[in-house]
N, C-alpha and C positions, 0 to 999 in steps of 0.2 A: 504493500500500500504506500501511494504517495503522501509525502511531508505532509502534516495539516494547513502548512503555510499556504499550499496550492490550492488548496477549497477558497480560501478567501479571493480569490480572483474570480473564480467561477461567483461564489457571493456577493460580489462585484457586478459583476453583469445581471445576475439578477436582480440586484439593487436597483440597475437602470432601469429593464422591464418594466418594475413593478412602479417606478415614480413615471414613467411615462405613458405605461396605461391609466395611472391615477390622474395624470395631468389631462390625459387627450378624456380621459369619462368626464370631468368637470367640464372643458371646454364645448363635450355634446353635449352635456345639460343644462351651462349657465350662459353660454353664445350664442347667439343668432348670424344663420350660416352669411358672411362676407356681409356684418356689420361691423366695423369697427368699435372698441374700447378703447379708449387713451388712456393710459397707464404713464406714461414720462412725456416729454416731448418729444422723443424717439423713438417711442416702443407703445404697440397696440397691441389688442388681442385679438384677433380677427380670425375666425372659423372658416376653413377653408378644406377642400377635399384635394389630394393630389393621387390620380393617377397612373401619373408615370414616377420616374426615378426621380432624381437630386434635380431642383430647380426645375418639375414638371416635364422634364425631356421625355419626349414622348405619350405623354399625356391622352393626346387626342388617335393613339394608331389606333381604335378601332375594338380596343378590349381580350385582345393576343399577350400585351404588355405583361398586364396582370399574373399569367401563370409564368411567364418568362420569369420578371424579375422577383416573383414567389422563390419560383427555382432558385437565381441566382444567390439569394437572399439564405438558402437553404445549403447551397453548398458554400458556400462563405462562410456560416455560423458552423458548419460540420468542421471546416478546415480552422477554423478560429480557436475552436474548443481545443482542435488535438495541437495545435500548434504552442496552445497556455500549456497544455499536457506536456510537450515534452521542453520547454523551458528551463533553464538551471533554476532551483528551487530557492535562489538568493538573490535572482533577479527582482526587480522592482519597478524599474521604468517599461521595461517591453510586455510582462504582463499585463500592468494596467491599462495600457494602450490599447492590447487589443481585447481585456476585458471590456472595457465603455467600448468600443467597436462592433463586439458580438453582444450585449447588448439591447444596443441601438438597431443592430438589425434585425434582432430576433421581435424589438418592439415592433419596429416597421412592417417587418413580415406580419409578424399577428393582424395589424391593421387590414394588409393588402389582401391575407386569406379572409379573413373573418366577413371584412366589408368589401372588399374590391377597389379599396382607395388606403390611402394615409390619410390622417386626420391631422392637417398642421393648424397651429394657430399663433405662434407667437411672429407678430410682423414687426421689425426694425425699419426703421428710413429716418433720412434727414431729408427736412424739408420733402419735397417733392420727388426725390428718390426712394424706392422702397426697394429694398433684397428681399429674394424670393420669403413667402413664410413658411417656417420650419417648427420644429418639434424638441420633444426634450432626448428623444433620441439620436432626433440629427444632430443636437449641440454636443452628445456623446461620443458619436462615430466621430462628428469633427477636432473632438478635442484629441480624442487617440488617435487620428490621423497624425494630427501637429505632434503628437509625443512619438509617434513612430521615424516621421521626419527629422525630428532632435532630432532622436537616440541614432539614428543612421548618420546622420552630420557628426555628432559627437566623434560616433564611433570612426567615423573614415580619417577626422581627425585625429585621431588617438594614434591611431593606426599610424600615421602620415609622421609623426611626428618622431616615434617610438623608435 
């Protein structure tokens, strides 16, 4: 049996799951679908259904989308899992990363099997620009993206220097 240190990364990704299906159930219950809430000067709450992938790519193909990026979403989190699995058990930074990663798309998936869409609602913009609106999953995936990126710069550094 694996170190118990290794469960907590797996507890990790669950962790995400379960705050972003808590997040996206309030957002069906307390928002009106692409009404705006103002929350800051910057940041609305606005209920919105996505489709497709990241930033709605592909959105409108016709409803094929759906089982694709089910799938995609499906073998990502298979390879996510075994990937935290076979990690040195004293790593720290590349776990995490891809724990908030699997995750955020095991959250998304659930979405996209259950309903046929993602449920995003947090909208950012300044002034008259808005970035696409996203979820508490995709700030997940994005966060362990950027930590995957370090850790790879760090490391090519290290390497370069050593």
């Amino acid at each position: 049996m694996r170190d118990i240190r290794l469960w907590r990364w797996y507890g990790l990704a669950i962790l995400v799951f379960v705050a972003d299906w808590l997040t996206k159930q309030w957002a069906l219950s307390a928002l009106v679908y692409a009404v705006p809430v103002k929350i800051l000067p910057v940041l609305d709450f606005t209920l919105v259904y996505n489709r497709g992938a990241a930033f709605s790519f592909l959105s409108e193909a016709g409803g094929w989308q759906r089982w694709f990026f089910a799938l995609v979403a499906t073998l990502a989190s298979v390879i996510l899992a075994g990937w935290i699995w076979k990690l040195p058990r004293n790593a720290i930074a590349m776990p995490l990363a891809l724990a908030l990663i699997l995750g955020g798309a095991v959250g998304n998936l659930y979405d996209r099997i259950l309903l046929g869409y993602v449920v995003d609602f947090i909208s950012a913009h300044w002034g008259p620009h808005y970035w696409p609106a996203f979820n508490i999953a995709d700030s997940a995936i994005s966060v362990g993206a950027a930590i995957v990126l370090l850790q790879a710069f760090f490391e090519k550094k290290e390497e370069t220097t050593a």
